[in-house]
C-alpha positions as CSV (number, residue, x, y, z in Angstrom):
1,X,73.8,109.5,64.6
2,X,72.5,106.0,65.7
3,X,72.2,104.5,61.8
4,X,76.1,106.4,61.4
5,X,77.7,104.5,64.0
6,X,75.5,101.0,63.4
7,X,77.0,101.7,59.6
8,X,80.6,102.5,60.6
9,X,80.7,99.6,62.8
10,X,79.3,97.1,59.8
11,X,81.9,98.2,57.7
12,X,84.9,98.1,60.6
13,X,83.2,94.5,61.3
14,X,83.7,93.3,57.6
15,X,87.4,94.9,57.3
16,X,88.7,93.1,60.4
17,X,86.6,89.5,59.3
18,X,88.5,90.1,56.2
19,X,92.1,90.3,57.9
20,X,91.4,87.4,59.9
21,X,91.3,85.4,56.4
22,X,94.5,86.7,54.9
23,X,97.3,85.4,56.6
24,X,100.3,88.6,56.8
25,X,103.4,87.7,55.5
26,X,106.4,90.4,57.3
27,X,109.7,90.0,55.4
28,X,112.5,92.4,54.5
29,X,116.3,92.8,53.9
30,X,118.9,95.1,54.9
31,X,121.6,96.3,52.7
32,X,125.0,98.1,53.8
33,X,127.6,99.2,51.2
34,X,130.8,101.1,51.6
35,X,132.7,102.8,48.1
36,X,135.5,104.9,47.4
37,X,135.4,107.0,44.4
38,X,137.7,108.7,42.3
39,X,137.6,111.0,39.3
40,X,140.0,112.5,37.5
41,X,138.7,115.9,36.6
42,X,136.2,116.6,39.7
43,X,137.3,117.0,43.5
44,X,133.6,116.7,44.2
45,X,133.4,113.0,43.3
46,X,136.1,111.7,44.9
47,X,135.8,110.7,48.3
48,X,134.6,107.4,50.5
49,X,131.9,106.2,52.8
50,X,129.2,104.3,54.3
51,X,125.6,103.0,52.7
52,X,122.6,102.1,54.4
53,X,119.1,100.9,52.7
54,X,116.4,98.7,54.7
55,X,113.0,97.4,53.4
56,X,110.5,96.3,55.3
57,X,107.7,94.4,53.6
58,X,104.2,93.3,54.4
59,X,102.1,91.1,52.0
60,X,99.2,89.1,51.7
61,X,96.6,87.3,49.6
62,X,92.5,86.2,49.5
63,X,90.5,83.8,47.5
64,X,87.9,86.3,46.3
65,X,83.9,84.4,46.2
66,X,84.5,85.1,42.2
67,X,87.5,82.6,41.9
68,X,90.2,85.3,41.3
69,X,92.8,85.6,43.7
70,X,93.7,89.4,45.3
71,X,97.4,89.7,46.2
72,X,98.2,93.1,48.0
73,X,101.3,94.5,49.9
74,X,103.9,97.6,50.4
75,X,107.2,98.2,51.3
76,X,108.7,100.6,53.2
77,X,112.2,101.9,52.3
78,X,114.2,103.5,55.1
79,X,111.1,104.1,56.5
80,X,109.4,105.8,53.6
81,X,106.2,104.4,51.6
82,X,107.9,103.0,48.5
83,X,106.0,100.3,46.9
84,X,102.4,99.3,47.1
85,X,100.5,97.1,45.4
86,X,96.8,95.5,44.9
87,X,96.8,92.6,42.3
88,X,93.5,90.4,40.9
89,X,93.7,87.9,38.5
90,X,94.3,84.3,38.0
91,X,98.1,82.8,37.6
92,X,97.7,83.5,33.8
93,X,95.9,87.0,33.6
94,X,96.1,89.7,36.4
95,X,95.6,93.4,36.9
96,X,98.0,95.4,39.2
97,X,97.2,99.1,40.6
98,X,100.3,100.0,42.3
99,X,103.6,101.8,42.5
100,X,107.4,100.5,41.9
101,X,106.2,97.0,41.7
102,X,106.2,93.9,38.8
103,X,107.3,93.2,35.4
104,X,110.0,96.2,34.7
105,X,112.5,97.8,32.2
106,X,114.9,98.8,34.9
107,X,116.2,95.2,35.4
108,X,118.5,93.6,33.0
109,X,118.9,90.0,31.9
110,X,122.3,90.8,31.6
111,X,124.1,88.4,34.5
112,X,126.4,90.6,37.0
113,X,127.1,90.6,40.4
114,X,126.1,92.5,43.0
115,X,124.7,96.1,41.9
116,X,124.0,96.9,38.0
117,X,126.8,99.4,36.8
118,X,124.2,102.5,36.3
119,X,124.3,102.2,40.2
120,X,127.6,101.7,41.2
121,X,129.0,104.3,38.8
122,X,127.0,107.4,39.8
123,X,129.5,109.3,39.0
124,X,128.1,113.3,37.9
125,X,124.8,111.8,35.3
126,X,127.0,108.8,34.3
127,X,124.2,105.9,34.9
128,X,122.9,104.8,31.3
129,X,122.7,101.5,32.6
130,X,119.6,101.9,34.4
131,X,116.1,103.2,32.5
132,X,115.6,106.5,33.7
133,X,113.5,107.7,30.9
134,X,109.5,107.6,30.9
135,X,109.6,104.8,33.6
136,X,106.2,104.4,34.3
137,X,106.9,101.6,36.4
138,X,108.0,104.1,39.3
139,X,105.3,105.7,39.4
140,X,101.1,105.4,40.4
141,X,100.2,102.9,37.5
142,X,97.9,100.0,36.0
143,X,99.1,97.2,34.6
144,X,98.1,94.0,33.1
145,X,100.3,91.0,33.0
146,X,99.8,87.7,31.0
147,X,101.7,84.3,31.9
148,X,102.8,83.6,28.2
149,X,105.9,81.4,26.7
150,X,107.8,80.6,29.7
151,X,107.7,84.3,31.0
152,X,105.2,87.4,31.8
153,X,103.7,90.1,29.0
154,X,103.0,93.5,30.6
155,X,101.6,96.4,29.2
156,X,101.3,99.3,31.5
157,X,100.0,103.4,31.8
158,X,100.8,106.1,34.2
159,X,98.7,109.0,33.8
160,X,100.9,111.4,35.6
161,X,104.5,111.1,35.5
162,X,105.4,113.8,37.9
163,X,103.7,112.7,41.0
164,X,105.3,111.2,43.4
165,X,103.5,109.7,46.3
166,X,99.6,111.1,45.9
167,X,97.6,110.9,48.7
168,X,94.2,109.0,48.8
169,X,92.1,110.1,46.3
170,X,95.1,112.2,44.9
171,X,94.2,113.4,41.0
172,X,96.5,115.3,39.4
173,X,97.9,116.7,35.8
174,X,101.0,116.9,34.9
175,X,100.8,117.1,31.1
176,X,103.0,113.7,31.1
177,X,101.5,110.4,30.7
178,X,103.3,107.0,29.9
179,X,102.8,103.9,28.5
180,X,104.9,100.8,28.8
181,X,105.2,97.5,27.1
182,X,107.8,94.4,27.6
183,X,108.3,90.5,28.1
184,X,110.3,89.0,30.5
185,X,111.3,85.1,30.2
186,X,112.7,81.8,28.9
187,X,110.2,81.7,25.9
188,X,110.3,78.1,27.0
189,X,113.7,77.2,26.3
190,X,115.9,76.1,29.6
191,X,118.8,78.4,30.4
192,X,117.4,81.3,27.9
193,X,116.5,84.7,29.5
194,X,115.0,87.6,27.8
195,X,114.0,91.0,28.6
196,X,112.8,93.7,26.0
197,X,110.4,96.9,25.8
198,X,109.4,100.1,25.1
199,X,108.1,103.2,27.5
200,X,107.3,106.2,26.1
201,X,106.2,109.2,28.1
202,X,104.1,112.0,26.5
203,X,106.0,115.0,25.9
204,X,105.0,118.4,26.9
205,X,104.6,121.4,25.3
206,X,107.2,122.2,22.6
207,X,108.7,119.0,24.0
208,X,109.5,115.9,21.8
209,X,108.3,112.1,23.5
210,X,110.7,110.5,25.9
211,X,111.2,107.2,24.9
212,X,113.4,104.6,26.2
213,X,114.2,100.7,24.8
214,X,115.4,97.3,26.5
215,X,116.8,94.4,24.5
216,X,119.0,91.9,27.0
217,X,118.8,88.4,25.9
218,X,121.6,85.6,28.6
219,X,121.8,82.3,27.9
220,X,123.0,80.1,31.2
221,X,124.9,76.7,30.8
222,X,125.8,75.3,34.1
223,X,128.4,77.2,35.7
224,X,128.5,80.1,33.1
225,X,126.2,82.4,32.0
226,X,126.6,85.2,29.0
227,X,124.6,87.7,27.9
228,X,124.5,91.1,25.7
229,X,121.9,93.9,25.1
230,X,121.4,97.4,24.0
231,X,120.0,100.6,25.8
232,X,118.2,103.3,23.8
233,X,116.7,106.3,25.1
234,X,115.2,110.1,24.3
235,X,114.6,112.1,27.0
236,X,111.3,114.1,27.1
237,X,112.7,117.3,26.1
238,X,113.1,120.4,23.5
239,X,114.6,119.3,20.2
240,X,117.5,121.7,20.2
241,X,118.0,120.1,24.2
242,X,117.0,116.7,24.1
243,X,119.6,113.9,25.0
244,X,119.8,110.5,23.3
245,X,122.0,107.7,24.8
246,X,122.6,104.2,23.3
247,X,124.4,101.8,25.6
248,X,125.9,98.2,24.1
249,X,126.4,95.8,26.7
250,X,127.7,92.7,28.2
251,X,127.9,90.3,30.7
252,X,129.6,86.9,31.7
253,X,129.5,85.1,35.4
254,X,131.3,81.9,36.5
255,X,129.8,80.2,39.8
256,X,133.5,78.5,40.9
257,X,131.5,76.9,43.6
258,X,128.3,76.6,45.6
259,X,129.7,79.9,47.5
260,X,131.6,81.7,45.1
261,X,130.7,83.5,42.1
262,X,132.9,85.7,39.7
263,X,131.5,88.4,37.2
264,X,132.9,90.7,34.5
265,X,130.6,93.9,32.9
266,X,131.6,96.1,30.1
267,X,129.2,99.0,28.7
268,X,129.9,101.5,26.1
269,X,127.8,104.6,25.5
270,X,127.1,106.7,22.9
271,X,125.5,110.2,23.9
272,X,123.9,112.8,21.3
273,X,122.7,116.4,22.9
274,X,120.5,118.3,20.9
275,X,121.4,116.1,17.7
276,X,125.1,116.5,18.0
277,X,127.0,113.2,19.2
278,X,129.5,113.5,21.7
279,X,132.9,113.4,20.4
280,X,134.0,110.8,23.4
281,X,131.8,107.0,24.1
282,X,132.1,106.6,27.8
283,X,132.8,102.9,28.6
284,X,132.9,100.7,31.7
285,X,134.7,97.2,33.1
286,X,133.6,96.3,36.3
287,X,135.1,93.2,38.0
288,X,132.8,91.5,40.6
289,X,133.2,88.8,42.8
290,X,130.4,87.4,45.3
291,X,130.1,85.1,48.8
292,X,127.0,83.8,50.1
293,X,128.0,82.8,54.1
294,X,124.3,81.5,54.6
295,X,122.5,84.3,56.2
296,X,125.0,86.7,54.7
297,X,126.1,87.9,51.2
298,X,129.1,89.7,50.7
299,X,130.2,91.3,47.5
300,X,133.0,93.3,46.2
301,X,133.1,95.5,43.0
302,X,135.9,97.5,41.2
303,X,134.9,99.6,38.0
304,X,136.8,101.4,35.6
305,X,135.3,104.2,33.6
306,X,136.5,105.8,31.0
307,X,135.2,109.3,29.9
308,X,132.6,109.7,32.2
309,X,129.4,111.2,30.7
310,X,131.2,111.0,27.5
311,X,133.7,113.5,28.9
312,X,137.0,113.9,27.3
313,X,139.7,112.8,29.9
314,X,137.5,112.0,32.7
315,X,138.3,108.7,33.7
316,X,137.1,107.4,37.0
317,X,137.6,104.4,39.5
318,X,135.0,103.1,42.1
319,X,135.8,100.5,44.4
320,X,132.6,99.2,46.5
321,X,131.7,96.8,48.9
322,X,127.9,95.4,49.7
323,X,126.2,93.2,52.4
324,X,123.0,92.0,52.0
325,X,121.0,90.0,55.2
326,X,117.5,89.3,54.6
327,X,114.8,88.4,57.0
């Protein structure tokens, strides 16, 4: 009992040196929306109301005796665990073992304003716009990143894709694995931005692969900035039930001043279920326009959709308005 306790207070001795090292950085923002919604074939999505989401973040970093550099952190969202995080590496090669965190698929170099349009317009399953399909980057993963031509190349595996939050030591098997691989950058040219990939997640089963592709390239010059890209996916599924979207998009925003900034989105979708395409491409226009007060952002969205989840005659409006206040 003696040697236990001498032992346990080593350890609890080396853990709090350690703290005292790392300096703790506490940030966070809070974000606060309201949207009306309205859609021509559905009572159930038409209505109005309120939106809340607050992060609260905690990070910090250590010289390691080895010369690498450990960077660690989590989030909390609305008081939940969301992202975690322990990095080593150097400022050109790292590792990462975490959760919802780095180099990802789900953001676009497409300029916009405010929200992409997958979020605004959540309208029934209508959000092509962001990757749902085999995005390993939401889940427990590993992932190496390498600092190359003006941007970062990540490759990255989740061995189980449906866990959600595993405890310590948590090992389970879903039958789903997933691999990811993209680059995200300039490739050293000013104003350039790219972003293109590949997940794939392991299908099950009868099941075919899920599979989904990013390739957004922008280009800004001074006040303007354009940009276009295409959305494929497969979802992990049956043959005879498996659903394959491809989104073309675009983007164009105009900074009018140091305050202001306009934006204008448009995304059309074609959707094949089973093999058979739909006979309708759903397709969105969202007007955006954004203030930054200082210590406040303020934005204001309207978005036009036209057959919704490649819906015959199922047009929709969404009008939304965002604060964001970080700290």
């Amino acid at each position: 009992m003696k040697n236990k306790l001498l032992l346990t207070t080593a350890i609890a001795s080396v853990a709090f040196a350690g703290s005292t090292f790392a300096e703790t950085k506490i940030g966070g923002n809070l974000e606060q929306t309201f949207q009306t919604q309205s859609e021509d074939s559905s009572d159930a999505n038409t209505g109005r109301g309120f939106g809340a989401e607050h992060n609260i973040s905690l990070s910090a970093s250590k010289d390691l005796d080895n010369g690498l550099t450990a960077k660690y952190g989590t989030v909390l969202e609305d008081g939940v665990a969301d992202t975690h995080y322990l990095t080593v590496g150097t400022d050109t090669v790292s590792v990462t073992v975490g959760r919802d965190t780095g180099n990802n698929l789900s953001s676009t170099a497409i300029p916009h304003i405010s929200d992409q349009a997958g979020t605004i317009v959540g309208l029934s399953s209508a959000t092509y716009d962001n990757i749902e399909v085999a995005n390993a980057h939401d889940k427990e993963h590993i992932s190496l990143d390498f600092k190359v031509a003006g941007g970062t190349l990540t490759g990255r595996y989740a061995p189980d894709m449906d866990t959600a939050r595993p405890g310590d030591s948590g090992a389970t098997d879903s039958g789903k694995s997933a691999t990811e691989f993209l680059y995200s950058g300039s490739l050293g040219v000013d104003g350039l931005s790219l972003r293109v990939g590949q997940s794939k997640e392991t299908g099950e089963g009868a099941e075919e692969d899920g599979k989904a592709e990013r390739y957004d390239i922008a280009y800004n010059f001074g006040q303007f900035a354009v940009g276009i890209g295409r959305d494929e996916s497969e979802s992990a599924a049956a043959t005879a039930s498996q659903e394959e979207t491809k989104t073309d998009k675009a983007g164009i925003t105009f900074a009018a001043s140091d305050t202001v900034s306009l934006g204008l989105n448009y995304l059309e979708t074609e959707r094949k279920s089973g093999g058979a395409k739909d006979a309708n491409d759903e397709e969105i226009v969202m007007v955006s326009v954004g203030y930054n007060f200082g210590g406040l952002g303020l934005e204001m969205t309207y978005a036009e959709v036209e057959n919704a989840v490649n819906a015959a005659n199922t047009d929709a409006e969404i009008f939304q308005i965002r604060t964001i206040q970080k700290f």
